[in-house]
KESE-659476 format. One record per atom (N, C-alpha, C): residue number from 1; residue in one letter; atom name; z, x, y. Coordinates in steps of 0.05 Angstrom, whole numbers, always signed. Each point is the difference from the previous one (the first is absolute). Layout:
BEGIN
(site NUM 'a' 'CA' (Z X Y))
...
// end
This chain:
BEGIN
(site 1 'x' 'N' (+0 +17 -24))
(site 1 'x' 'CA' (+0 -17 +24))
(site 1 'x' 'C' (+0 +18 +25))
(site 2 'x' 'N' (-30 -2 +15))
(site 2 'x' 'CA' (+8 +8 +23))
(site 2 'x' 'C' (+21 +0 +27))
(site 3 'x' 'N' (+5 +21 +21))
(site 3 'x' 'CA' (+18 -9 +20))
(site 3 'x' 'C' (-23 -20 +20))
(site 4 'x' 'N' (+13 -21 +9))
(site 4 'x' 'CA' (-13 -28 +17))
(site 4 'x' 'C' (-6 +15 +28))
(site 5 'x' 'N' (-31 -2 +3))
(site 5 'x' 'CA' (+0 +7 +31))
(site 5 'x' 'C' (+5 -1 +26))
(site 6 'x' 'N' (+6 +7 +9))
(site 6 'x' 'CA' (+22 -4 +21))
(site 6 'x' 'C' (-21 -19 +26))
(site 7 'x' 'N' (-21 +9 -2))
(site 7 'x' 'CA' (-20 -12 +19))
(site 7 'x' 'C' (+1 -26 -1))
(site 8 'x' 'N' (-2 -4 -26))
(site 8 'x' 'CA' (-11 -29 -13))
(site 8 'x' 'C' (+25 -16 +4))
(site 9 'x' 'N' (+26 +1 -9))
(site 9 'x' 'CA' (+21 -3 +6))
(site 9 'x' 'C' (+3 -9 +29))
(site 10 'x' 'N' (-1 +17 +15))
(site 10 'x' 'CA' (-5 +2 +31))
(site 10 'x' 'C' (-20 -24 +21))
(site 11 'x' 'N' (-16 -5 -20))
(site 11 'x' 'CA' (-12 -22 +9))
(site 11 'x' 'C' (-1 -28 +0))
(site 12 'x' 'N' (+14 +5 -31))
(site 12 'x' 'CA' (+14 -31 -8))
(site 12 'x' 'C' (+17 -2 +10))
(site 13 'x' 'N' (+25 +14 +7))
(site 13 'x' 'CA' (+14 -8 +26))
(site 13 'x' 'C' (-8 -12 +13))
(site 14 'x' 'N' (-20 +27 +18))
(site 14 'x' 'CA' (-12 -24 +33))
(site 14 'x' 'C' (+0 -26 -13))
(site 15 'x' 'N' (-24 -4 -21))
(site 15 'x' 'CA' (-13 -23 -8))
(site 15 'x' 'C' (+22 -21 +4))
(site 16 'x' 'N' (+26 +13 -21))
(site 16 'x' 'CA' (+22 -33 -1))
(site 16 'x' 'C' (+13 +1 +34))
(site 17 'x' 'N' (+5 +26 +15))
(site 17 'x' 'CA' (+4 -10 +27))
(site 17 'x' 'C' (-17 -25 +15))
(site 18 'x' 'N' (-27 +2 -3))
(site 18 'x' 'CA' (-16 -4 +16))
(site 18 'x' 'C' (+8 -35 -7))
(site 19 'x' 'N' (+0 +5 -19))
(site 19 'x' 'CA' (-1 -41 -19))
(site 19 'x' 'C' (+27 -8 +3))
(site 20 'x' 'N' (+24 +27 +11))
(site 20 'x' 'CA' (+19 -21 +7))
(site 20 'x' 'C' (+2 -8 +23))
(site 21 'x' 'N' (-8 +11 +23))
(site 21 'x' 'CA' (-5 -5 +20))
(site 21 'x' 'C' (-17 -26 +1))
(site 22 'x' 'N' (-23 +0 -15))
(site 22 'x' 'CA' (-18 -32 -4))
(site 22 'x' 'C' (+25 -13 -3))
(site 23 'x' 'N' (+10 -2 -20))
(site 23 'x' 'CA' (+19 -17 -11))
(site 23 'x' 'C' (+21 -8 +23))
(site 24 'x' 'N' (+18 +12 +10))
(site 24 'x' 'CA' (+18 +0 +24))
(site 24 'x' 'C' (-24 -24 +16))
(site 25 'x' 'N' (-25 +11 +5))
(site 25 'x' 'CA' (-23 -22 +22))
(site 25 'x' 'C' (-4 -31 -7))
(site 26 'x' 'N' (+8 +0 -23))
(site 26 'x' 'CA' (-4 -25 -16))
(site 26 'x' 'C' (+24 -10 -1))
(site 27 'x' 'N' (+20 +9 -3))
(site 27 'x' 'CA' (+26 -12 +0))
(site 27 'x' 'C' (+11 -21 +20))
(site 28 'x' 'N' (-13 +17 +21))
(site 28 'x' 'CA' (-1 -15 +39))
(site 28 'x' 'C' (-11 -31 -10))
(site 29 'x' 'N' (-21 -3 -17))
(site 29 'x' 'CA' (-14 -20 +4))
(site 29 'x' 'C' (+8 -16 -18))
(site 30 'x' 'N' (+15 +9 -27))
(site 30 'x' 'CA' (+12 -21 -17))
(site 30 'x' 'C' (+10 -17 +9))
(site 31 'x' 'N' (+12 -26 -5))
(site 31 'x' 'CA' (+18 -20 +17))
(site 31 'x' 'C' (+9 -5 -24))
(site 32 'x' 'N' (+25 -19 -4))
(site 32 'x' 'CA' (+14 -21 -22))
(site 32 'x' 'C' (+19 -16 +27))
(site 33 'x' 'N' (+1 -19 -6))
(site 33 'x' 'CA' (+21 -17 +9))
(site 33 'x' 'C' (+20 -7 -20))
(site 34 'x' 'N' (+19 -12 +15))
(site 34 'x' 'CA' (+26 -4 -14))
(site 34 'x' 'C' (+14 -28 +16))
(site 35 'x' 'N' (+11 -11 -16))
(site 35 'x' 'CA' (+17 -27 +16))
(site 35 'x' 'C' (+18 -3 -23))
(site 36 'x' 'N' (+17 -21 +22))
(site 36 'x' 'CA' (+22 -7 -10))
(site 36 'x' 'C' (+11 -31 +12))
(site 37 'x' 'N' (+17 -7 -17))
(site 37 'x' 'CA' (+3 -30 +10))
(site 37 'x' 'C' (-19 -22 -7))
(site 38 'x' 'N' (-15 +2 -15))
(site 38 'x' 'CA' (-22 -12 -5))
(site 38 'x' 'C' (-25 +3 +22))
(site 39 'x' 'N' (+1 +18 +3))
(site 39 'x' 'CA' (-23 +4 +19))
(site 39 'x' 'C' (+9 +3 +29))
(site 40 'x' 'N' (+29 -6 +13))
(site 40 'x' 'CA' (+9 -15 +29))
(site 40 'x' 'C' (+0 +34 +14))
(site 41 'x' 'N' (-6 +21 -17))
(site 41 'x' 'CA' (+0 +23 +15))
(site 41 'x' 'C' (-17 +15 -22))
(site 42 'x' 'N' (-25 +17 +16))
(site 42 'x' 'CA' (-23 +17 -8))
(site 42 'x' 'C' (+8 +20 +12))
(site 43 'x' 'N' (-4 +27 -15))
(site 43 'x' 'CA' (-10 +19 +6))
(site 43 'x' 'C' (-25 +19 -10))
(site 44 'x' 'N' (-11 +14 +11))
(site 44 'x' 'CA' (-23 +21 +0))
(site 44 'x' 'C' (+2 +37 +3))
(site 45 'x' 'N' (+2 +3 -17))
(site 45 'x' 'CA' (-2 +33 +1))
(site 45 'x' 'C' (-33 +20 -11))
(site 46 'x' 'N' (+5 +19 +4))
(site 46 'x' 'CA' (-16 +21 -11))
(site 46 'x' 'C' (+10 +7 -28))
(site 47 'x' 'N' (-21 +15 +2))
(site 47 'x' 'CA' (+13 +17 -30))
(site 47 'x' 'C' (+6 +28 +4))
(site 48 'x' 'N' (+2 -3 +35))
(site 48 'x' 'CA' (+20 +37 +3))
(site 48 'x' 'C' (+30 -18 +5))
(site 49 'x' 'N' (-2 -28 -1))
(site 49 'x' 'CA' (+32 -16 +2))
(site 49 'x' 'C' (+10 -1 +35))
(site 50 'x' 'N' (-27 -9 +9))
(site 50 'x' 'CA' (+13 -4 +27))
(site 50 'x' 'C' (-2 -28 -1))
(site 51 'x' 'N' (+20 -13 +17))
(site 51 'x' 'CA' (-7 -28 +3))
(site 51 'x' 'C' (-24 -15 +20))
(site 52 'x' 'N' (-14 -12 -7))
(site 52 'x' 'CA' (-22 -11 +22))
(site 52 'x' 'C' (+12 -19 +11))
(site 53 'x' 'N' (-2 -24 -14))
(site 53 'x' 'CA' (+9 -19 +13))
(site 53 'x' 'C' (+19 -23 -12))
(site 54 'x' 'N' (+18 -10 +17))
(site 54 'x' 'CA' (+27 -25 -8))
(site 54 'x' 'C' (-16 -26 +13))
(site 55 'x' 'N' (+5 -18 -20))
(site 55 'x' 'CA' (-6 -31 +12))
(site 55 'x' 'C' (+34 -14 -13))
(site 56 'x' 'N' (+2 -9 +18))
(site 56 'x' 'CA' (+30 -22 -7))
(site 56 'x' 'C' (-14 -30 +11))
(site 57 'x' 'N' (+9 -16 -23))
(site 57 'x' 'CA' (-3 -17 +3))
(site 57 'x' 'C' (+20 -18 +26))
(site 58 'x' 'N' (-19 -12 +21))
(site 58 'x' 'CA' (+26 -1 +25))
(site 58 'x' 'C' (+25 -24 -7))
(site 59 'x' 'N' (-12 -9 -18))
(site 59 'x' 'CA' (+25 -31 -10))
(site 59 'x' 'C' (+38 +21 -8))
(site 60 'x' 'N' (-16 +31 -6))
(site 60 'x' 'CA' (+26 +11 -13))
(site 60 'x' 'C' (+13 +18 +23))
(site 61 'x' 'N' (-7 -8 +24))
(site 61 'x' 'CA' (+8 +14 +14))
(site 61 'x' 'C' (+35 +0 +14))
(site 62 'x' 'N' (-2 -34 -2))
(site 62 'x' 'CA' (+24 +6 +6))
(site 62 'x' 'C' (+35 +14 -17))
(site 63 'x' 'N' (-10 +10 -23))
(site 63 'x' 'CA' (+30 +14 -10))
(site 63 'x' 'C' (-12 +18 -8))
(site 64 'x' 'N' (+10 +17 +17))
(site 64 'x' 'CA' (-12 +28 +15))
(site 64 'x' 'C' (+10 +26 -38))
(site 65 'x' 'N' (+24 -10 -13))
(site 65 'x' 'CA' (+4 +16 -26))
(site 65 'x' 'C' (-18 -7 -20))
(site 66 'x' 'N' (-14 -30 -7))
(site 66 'x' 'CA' (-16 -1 -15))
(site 66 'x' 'C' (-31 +13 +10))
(site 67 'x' 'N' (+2 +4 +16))
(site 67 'x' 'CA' (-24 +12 +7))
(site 67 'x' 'C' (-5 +31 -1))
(site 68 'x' 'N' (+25 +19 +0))
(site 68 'x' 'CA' (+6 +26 -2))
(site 68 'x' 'C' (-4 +0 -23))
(site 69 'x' 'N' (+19 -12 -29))
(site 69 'x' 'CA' (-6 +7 -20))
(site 69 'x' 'C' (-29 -10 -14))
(site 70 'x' 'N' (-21 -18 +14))
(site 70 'x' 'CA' (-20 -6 -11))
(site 70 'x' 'C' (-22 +16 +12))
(site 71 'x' 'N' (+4 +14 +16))
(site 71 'x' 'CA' (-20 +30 +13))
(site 71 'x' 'C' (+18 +27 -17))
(site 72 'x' 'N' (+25 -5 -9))
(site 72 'x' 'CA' (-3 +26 -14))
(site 72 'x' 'C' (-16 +0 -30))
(site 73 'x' 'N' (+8 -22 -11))
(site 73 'x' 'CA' (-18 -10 -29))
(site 73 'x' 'C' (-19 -1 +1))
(site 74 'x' 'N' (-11 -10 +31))
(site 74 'x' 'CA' (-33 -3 -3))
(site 74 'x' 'C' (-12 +37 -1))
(site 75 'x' 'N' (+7 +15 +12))
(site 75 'x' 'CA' (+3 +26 +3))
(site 75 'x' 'C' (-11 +11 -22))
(site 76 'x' 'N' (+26 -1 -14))
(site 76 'x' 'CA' (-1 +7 -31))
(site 76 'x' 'C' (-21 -13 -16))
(site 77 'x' 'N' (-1 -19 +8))
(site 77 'x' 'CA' (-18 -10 -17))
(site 77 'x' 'C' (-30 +9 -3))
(site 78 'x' 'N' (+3 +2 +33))
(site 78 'x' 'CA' (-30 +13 -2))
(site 78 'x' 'C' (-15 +31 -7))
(site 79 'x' 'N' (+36 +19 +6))
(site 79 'x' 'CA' (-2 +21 -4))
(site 79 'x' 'C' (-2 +5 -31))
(site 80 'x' 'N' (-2 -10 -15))
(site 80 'x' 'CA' (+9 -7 -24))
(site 80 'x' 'C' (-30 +2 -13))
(site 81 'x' 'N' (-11 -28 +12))
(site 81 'x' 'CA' (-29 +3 -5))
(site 81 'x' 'C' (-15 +18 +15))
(site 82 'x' 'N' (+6 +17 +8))
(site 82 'x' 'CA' (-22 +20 +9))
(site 82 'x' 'C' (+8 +24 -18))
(site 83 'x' 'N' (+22 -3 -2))
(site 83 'x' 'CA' (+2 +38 -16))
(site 83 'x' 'C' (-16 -5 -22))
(site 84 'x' 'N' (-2 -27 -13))
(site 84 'x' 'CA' (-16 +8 -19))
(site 84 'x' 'C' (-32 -1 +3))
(site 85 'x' 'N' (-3 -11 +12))
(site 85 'x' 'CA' (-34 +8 +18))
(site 85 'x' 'C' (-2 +29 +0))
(site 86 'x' 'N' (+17 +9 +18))
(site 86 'x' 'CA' (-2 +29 +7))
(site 86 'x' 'C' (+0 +15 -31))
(site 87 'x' 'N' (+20 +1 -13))
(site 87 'x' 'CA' (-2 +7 -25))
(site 87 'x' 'C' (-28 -2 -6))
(site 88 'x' 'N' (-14 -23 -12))
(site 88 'x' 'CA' (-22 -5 -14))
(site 88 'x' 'C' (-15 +30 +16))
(site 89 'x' 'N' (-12 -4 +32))
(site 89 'x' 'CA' (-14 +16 +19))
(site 89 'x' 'C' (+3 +27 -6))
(site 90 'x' 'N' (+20 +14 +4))
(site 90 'x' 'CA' (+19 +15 -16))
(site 90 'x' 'C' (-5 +20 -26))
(site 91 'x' 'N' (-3 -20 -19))
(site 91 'x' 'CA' (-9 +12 -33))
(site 91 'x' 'C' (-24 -4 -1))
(site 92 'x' 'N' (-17 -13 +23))
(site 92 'x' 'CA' (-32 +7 -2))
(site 92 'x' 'C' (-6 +24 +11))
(site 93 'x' 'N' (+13 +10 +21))
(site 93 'x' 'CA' (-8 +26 +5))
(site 93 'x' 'C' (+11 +23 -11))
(site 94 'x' 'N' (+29 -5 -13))
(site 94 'x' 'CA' (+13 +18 -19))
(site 94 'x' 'C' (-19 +13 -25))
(site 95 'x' 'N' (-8 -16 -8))
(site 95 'x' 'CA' (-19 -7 -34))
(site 95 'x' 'C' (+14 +14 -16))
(site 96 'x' 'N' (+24 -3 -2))
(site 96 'x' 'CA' (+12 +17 -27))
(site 96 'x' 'C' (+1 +25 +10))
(site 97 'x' 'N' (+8 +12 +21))
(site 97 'x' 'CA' (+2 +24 +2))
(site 97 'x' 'C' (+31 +7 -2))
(site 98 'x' 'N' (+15 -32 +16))
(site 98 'x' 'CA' (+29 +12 -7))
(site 98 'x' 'C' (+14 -13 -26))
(site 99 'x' 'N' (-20 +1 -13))
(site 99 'x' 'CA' (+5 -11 -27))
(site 99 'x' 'C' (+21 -28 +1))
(site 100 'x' 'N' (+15 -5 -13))
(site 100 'x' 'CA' (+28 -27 -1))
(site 100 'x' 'C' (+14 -4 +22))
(site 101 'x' 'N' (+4 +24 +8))
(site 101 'x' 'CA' (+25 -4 +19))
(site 101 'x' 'C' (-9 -19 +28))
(site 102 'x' 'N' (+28 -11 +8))
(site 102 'x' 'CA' (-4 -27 +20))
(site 102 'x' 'C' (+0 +28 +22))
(site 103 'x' 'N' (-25 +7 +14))
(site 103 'x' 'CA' (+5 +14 +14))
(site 103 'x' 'C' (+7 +0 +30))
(site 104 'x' 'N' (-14 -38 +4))
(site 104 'x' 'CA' (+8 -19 +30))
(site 104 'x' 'C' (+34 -2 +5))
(site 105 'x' 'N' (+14 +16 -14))
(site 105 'x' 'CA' (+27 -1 +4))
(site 105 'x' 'C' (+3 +19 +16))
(site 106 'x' 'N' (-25 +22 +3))
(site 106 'x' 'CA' (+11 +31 +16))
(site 106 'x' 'C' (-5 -23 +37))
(site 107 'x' 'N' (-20 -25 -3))
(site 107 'x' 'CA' (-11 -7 +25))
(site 107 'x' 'C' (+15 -25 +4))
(site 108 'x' 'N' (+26 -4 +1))
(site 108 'x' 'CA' (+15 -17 -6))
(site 108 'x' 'C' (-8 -26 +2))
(site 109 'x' 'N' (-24 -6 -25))
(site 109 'x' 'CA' (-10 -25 -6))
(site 109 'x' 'C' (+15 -9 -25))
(site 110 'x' 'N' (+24 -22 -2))
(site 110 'x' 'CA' (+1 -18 -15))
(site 110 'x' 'C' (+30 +11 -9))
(site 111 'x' 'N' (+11 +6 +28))
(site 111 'x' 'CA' (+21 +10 -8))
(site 111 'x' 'C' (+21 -23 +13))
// end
Protein backbone atom coordinates (compact mmCIF):
# COMPACT_ATOMS: atom_id res chain seq x y z
CA UNK A 1 0.00 0.00 0.00
CA UNK A 2 1.22 3.17 -1.12
CA UNK A 3 1.80 6.53 1.10
CA UNK A 4 -1.63 8.86 -0.05
CA UNK A 5 -0.63 11.93 -1.90
CA UNK A 6 -0.55 14.76 -0.25
CA UNK A 7 -1.66 16.88 -3.34
CA UNK A 8 -4.61 14.90 -3.95
CA UNK A 9 -5.48 14.96 -0.35
CA UNK A 10 -4.98 18.69 -0.48
CA UNK A 11 -7.53 19.22 -2.92
CA UNK A 12 -10.25 17.25 -1.57
CA UNK A 13 -10.05 19.41 1.27
CA UNK A 14 -10.50 22.62 -0.75
CA UNK A 15 -13.15 20.50 -2.59
CA UNK A 16 -15.20 19.62 0.90
CA UNK A 17 -14.35 23.42 2.00
CA UNK A 18 -15.69 24.80 -1.00
CA UNK A 19 -19.27 22.57 -0.66
CA UNK A 20 -19.34 23.60 2.87
CA UNK A 21 -19.43 26.89 2.29
CA UNK A 22 -22.34 26.02 -0.61
CA UNK A 23 -23.96 24.30 2.12
CA UNK A 24 -23.76 27.14 4.94
CA UNK A 25 -25.49 29.30 1.37
CA UNK A 26 -28.31 27.00 1.35
CA UNK A 27 -28.96 26.81 4.84
CA UNK A 28 -29.91 30.78 4.70
CA UNK A 29 -32.59 29.67 2.41
CA UNK A 30 -34.00 26.56 4.14
CA UNK A 31 -37.16 27.60 6.17
CA UNK A 32 -39.42 25.11 8.55
CA UNK A 33 -41.98 26.58 10.60
CA UNK A 34 -43.13 25.63 13.85
CA UNK A 35 -46.44 26.47 15.96
CA UNK A 36 -47.98 25.89 18.81
CA UNK A 37 -51.38 26.15 20.36
CA UNK A 38 -53.00 24.78 17.55
CA UNK A 39 -51.74 26.99 15.18
CA UNK A 40 -52.65 30.54 17.53
CA UNK A 41 -48.73 31.17 17.25
CA UNK A 42 -46.29 30.46 14.02
CA UNK A 43 -43.02 30.60 13.70
CA UNK A 44 -40.30 30.67 10.76
CA UNK A 45 -36.63 29.99 10.87
CA UNK A 46 -33.64 29.11 8.63
CA UNK A 47 -31.69 26.31 8.73
CA UNK A 48 -28.58 28.42 10.15
CA UNK A 49 -31.72 28.71 13.16
CA UNK A 50 -32.40 32.27 12.95
CA UNK A 51 -35.84 33.20 13.50
CA UNK A 52 -37.75 34.94 10.50
CA UNK A 53 -40.83 35.45 11.44
CA UNK A 54 -43.74 35.28 14.64
CA UNK A 55 -47.52 35.56 13.80
CA UNK A 56 -49.74 35.45 17.08
CA UNK A 57 -52.90 35.01 16.70
CA UNK A 58 -54.46 38.60 18.07
CA UNK A 59 -57.65 36.84 19.93
CA UNK A 60 -54.50 35.52 22.36
CA UNK A 61 -53.31 38.53 23.03
CA UNK A 62 -54.72 39.45 25.89
CA UNK A 63 -52.78 36.94 28.65
CA UNK A 64 -49.63 38.17 27.93
CA UNK A 65 -48.05 34.32 29.87
CA UNK A 66 -49.94 32.21 27.44
CA UNK A 67 -48.52 33.85 24.78
CA UNK A 68 -44.71 33.68 26.11
CA UNK A 69 -44.97 30.10 26.55
CA UNK A 70 -46.66 29.55 23.03
CA UNK A 71 -43.66 31.58 21.15
CA UNK A 72 -41.27 29.60 23.15
CA UNK A 73 -42.85 26.12 21.85
CA UNK A 74 -43.56 27.54 18.71
CA UNK A 75 -39.63 28.27 18.62
CA UNK A 76 -38.78 24.89 19.28
CA UNK A 77 -40.88 23.63 17.31
CA UNK A 78 -39.69 25.07 14.44
CA UNK A 79 -36.14 24.78 15.39
CA UNK A 80 -36.77 21.32 15.65
CA UNK A 81 -37.91 20.98 12.13
CA UNK A 82 -35.15 22.58 10.59
CA UNK A 83 -32.22 20.78 12.19
CA UNK A 84 -33.40 18.10 10.48
CA UNK A 85 -33.60 19.77 7.05
CA UNK A 86 -30.26 21.00 7.70
CA UNK A 87 -29.11 17.57 8.59
CA UNK A 88 -30.58 15.95 5.42
CA UNK A 89 -28.48 19.28 3.37
CA UNK A 90 -25.69 18.38 5.46
CA UNK A 91 -25.08 14.51 4.62
CA UNK A 92 -25.60 15.49 0.96
CA UNK A 93 -22.61 17.37 0.91
CA UNK A 94 -20.79 15.20 3.53
CA UNK A 95 -21.28 11.85 1.26
CA UNK A 96 -19.90 9.61 3.76
CA UNK A 97 -16.84 11.24 4.31
CA UNK A 98 -17.51 11.58 8.07
CA UNK A 99 -18.65 8.31 7.99
CA UNK A 100 -21.63 7.63 11.21
CA UNK A 101 -20.87 10.12 13.33
CA UNK A 102 -23.69 12.92 14.10
CA UNK A 103 -21.23 15.40 13.08
CA UNK A 104 -24.12 18.59 13.15
CA UNK A 105 -23.45 18.34 16.89
CA UNK A 106 -19.87 20.12 16.35
CA UNK A 107 -22.61 23.06 14.56
CA UNK A 108 -24.88 22.98 17.37
CA UNK A 109 -27.75 21.56 15.23
CA UNK A 110 -30.18 19.43 17.23
CA UNK A 111 -28.87 19.98 20.34
Amino acid sequence: MGMPNLNDMMKQLKQAGEKMQDVQKQLEKITAEGDAGGGMVRVVVNGKQRVLSVTIDPEIVDDVEMVQDLVVAAVNSALENVTGLAQEEMSKVAGGMMGNQDFLKNFNFGQ
